[in-house]
N, C-alpha and C positions, 0 to 999 in steps of 0.2 A: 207329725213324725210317727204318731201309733199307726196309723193308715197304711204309710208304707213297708213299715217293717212286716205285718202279717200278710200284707199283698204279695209282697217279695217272699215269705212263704210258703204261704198256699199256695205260690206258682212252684214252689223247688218239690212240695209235696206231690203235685199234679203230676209233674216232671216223673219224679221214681215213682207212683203208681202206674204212670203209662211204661216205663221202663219194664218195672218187674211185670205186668200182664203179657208182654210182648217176651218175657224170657221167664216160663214159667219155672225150669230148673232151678234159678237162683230163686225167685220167690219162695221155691221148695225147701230149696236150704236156707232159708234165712227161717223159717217156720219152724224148721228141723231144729235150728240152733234155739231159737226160744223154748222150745217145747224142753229141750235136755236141759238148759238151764236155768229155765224161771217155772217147767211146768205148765199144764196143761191150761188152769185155772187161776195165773198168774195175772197181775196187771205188773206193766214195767213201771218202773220206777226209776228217777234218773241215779241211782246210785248202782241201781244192776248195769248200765249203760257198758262201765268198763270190761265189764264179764263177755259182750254180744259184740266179737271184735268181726264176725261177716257181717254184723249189721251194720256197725261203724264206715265199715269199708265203700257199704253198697251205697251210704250217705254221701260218702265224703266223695265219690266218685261223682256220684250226682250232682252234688258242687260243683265238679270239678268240668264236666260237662255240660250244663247248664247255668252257669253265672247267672243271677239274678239282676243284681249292679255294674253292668261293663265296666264303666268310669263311676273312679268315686275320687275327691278334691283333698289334696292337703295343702298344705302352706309351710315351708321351707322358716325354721324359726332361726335361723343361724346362715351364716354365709358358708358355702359350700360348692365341691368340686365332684360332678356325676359326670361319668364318660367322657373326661375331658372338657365340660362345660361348666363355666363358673356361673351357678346359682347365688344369687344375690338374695337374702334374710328376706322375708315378708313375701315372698314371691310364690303365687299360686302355682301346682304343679297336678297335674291332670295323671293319673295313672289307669292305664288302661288294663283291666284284672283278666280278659280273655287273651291277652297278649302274654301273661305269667302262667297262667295255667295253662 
């Protein structure tokens, strides 16, 4: 389970480094934004995280464009009705995350 979590990752990191070297303006501003709010000589820390809302953005886009996980599995704990189809309790239910985003 550790294996995959930092694979999936270090591939999403891979992703917004190839991103931002290919758009160097945003790379600029996002450097901009660090520099005005944490300083020169800064390490981030995740509680500055809130304050670095271009950086948040440039991440969550990178999600949002590169899924890591397609399909990830849950299981229906209760009987239930989706798009008109009745899901029956226990029943495995496949969601595809590039199809949401």
């Amino acid at each position: 389970m550790l294996t995959r979590g930092t694979n999936t990752l270090s591939t999403t990191i891979e992703w917004a480094i190839a991103k931002l070297v290919r758009n160097p303006k945003i790379m600029k501003r996002i450097q901009d934004e660090l520099d005005h709010v944490m300083g020169h000589d800064c390490i981030v820390d995740e509680d500055d995280i809130p304050q670095l809302k271009y950086l948040q953005a440039v991440v969550k886009k990178t999600f949002r464009l590169h899924v890591t996980i397609p399909l990830i599995t849950h299981e229906c704990m209760t009987n239930c009705k989706v798009g008109g189809y009745d899901i029956l309790a226990r029943t495995p239910i496949i969601v595809n995350l590039w199809t949401i985003h």
